[in-house]
C-alpha positions in Angstrom: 14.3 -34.1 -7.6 15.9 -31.2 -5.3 12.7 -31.4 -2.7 13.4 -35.2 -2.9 16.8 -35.3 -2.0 16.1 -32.2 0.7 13.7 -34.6 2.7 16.2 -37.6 2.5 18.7 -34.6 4.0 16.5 -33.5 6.7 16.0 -37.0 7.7 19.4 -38.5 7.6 20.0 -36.1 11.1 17.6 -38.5 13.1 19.0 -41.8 11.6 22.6 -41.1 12.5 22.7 -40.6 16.0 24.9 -41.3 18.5 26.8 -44.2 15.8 28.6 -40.8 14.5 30.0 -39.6 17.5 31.2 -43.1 17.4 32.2 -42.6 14.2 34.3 -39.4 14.9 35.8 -41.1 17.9 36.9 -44.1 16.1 39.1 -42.1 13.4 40.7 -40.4 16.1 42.2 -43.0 17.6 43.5 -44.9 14.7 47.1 -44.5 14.1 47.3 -45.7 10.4 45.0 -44.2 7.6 41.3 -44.3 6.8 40.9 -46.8 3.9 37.8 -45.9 1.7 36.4 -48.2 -0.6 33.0 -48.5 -2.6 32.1 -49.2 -5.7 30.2 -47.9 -8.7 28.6 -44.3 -7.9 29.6 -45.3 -4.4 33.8 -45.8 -4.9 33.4 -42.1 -7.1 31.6 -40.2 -3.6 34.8 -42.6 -1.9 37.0 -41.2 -3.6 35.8 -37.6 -3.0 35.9 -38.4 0.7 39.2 -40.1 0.7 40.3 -36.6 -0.7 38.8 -34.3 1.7 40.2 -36.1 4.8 43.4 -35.9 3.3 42.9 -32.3 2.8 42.3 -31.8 6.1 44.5 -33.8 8.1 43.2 -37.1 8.5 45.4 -39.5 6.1 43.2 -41.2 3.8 42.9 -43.1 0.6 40.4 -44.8 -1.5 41.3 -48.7 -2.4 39.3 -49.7 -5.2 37.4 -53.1 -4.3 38.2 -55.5 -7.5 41.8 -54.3 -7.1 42.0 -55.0 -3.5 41.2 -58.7 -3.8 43.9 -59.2 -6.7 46.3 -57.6 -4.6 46.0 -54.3 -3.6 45.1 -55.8 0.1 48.6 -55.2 0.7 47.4 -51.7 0.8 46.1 -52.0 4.3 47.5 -52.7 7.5 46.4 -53.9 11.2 46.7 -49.4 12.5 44.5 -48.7 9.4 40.4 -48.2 9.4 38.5 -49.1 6.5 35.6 -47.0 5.6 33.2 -49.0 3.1 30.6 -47.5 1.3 27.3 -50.1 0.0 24.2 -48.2 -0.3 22.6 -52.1 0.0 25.4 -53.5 2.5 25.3 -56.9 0.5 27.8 -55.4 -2.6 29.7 -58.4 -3.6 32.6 -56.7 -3.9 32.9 -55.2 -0.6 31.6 -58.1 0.9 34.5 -60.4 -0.4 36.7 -58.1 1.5 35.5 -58.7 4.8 36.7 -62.2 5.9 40.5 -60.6 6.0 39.2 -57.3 7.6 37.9 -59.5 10.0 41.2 -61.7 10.1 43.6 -58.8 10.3 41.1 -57.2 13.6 41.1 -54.1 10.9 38.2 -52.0 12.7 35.6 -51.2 9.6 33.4 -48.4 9.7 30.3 -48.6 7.1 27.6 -46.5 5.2 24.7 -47.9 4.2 21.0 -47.5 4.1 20.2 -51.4 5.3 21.4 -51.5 8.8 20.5 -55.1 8.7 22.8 -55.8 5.9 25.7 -58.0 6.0 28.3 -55.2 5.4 25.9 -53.4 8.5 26.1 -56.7 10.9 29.4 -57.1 10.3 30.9 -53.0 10.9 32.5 -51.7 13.9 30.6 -49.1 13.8 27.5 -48.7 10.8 26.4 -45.1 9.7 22.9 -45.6 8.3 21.5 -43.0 5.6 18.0 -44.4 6.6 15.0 -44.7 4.8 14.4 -42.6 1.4 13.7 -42.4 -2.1 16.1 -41.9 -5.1 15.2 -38.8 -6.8 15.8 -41.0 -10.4 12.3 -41.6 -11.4 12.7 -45.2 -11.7 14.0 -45.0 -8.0 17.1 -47.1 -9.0 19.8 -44.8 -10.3 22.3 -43.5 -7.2 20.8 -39.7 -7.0 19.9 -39.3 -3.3 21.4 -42.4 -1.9 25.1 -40.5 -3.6 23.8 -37.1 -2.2 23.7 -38.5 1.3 27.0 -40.3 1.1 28.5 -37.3 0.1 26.8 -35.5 2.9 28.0 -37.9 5.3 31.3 -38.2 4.3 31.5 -34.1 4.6 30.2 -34.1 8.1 32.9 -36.7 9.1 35.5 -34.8 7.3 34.4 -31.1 9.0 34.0 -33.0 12.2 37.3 -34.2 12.4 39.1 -31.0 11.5 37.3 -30.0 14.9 38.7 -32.8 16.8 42.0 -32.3 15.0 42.2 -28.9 15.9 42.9 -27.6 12.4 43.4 -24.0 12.2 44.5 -22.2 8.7 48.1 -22.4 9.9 47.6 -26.4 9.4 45.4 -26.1 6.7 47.7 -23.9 4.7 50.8 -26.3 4.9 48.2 -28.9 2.7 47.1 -26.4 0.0 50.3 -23.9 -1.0 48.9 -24.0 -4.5 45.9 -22.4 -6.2 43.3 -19.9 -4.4 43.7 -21.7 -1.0 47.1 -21.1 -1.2 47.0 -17.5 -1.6 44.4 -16.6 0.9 46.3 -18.8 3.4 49.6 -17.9 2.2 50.4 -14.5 0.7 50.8 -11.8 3.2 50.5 -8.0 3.4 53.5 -7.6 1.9 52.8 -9.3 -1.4 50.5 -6.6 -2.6 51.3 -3.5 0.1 51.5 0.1 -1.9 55.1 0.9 -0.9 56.4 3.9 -3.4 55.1 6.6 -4.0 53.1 7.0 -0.2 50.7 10.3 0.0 52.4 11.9 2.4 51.5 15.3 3.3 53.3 18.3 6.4 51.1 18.5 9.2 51.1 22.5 7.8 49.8 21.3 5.0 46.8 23.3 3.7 43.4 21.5 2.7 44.0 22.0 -0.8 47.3 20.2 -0.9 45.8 17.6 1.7 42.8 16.6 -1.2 45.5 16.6 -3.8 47.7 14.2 -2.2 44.7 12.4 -1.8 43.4 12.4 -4.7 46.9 12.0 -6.5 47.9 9.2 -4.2 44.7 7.0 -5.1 44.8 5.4 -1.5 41.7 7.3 0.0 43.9 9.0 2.1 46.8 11.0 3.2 49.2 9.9 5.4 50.4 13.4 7.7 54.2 13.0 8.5 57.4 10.9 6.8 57.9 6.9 6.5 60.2 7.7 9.5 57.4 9.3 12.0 53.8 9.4 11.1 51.9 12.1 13.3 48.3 10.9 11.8 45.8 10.0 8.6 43.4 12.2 6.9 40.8 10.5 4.9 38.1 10.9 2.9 35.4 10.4 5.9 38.0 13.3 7.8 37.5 15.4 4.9 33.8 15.1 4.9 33.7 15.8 9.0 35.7 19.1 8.4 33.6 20.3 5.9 30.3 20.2 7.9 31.8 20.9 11.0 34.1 23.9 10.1 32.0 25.2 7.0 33.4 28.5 5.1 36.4 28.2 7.8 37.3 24.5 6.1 40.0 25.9 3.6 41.7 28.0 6.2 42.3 24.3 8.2 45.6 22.8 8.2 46.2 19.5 7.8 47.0 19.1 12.0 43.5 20.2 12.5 41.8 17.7 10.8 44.1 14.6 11.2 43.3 11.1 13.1 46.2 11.0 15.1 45.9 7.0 16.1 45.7 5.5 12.9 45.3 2.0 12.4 48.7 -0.5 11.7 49.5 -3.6 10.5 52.7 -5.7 10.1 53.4 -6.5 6.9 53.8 -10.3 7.5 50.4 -10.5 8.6 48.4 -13.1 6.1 46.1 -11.5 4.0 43.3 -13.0 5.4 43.7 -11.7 8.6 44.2 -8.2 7.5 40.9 -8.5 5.4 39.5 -9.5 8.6 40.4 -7.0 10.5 39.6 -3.9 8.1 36.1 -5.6 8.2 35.7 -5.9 12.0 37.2 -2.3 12.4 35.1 -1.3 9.1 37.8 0.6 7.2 39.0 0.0 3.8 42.9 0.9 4.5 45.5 -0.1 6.9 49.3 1.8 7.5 51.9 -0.9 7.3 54.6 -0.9 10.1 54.7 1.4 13.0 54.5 5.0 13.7 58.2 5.0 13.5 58.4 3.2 10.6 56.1 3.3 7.7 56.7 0.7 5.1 53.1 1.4 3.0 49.7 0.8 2.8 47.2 -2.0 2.2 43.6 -1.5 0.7 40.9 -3.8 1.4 40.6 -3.6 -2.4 44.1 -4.7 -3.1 43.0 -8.3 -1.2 41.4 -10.1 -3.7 40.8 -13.5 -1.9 
């Protein structure tokens, strides 16, 4: 079934073509909202599509098809696109709708695998999933033909974000709840160690430099006060002292072994970004503020998204 529906993937590249650049420009310059309908397995993947676009910036819902001609037309109007969805292109259902799509010079973009269809002849613009097999081993149940709707419908949707321009600034205005919400939302400051700093003199001997460390549970010490930092010791430091400086290392004070340029962050910064940056710069910690003032510390540990 999976090797199936892979080949039917591989293949739906080639039968798009240029009709989905055409596609992607089309959406872009409506004004209204894209208008998804389908149905069967067809108005479920609609309906899944409907709700990524809207996710992402593109406004979008699915009309169901039986509704739409008892009423729900009313739904749509002349700055609106309809997407329809007929792995045939002759669904009688969808069909039925197109005499006032036609009347109300709606432009109607299609998926189907019958680019000869009616639903096809009559489209704006048809996407065609192109020859294949469903993986059901009658080769009648919606498996791959549902697969490569989906598949299409993510492309448009990823596609459009590009053309959009969505960033995570826009993105995070649509999803302030759940898990997308906190990795686009919550910021250094939600989860910043701020009491209880390991902070150590610069005379501070090795001994009391590793128990700060060690007591503080941040990886390292921070050499100065929250009102002027002078430097860092960590546990990659320690380790560079010892081999360079041997028997002599307990004798070392905490000046002597310190980073003096540590690494800061402002505490408003999303979490995201300040994952991304202990991973670029691969540390695991961060000083939040300035060298002038220190308002605590972020672990790439604490940043759970």
């Amino acid at each position: 079934m999976i090797l199936t529906e892979i080949k039917a993937l591989k293949g739906l590249e080639s039968s798009l073509g240029v009709d989905f650049d055409k596609a992607i420009e089309l959406i872009l310059s409506v004004k209204g909202k894209v208008v998804i309908t389908g149905i069967g397995k067809s108005g479920h993947i609609g309906r899944k599509i409907a709700a990524s676009l809207a996710s992402t910036g593109t406004p979008s819902f699915f009309l169901h098809p039986s509704e739409a001609i008892h009423g729900d037309l009313g739904m749509l109007s002349k700055e609106d696109l309809v997407l329809a969805i007929a792995n045939s292109g002759e669904t009688s259902e969808i069909i039925s709708l197109l005499p006032f799509i036609k009347e109300e010079k709606i432009p109607l973009l299609s998926i189907s695998s019958k680019p000869h269809s009616t639903l096809a002849q009559q489209s704006t613009i048809h996407l065609n999933m192109g020859e294949f097999e469903e993986a059901c081993p009658l080769n009648l149940a919606p498996t791959t033909s549902s697969m490569l709707t989906l598949a299409i419908g993510d492309a448009l949707t990823v596609s459009l974000m590009h053309g959009k321009g969505i960033n995570e600034a826009n993105f995070a205005k649509l999803h302030p709840g759940g898990n997308i919400g906190k990795r686009l939302n919550d910021t250094v400051e939600d989860v910043m160690k701020k009491e209880d700093l390991p902070l150590a003199l610069e005379t501070a001997t090795m001994a009391e430099v590793i128990y700060k460390i060690n007591s503080g549970r941040c990886g390292l010490a921070i050499i100065g006060n929250e009102d002027e930092v002078n430097g860092i010791i960590t546990d990659g430091d320690l380790r560079r002292a010892i081999n360079n400086s041997k028997e002599d290392f307990f004798n070392l004070k905490a000046v002597d072994v310190m980073t003096k340029t540590p690494k800061y962050i402002s505490k408003s910064t999303k979490l995201i970004d300040a994952k991304n940056v202990m991973n670029s710069k691969k540390i695991t910690s961060l000083l939040v503020g300035t060298s002038k003032q220190l308002d605590g510390i972020i672990q790439l540990h604490d940043i759970t998204i």
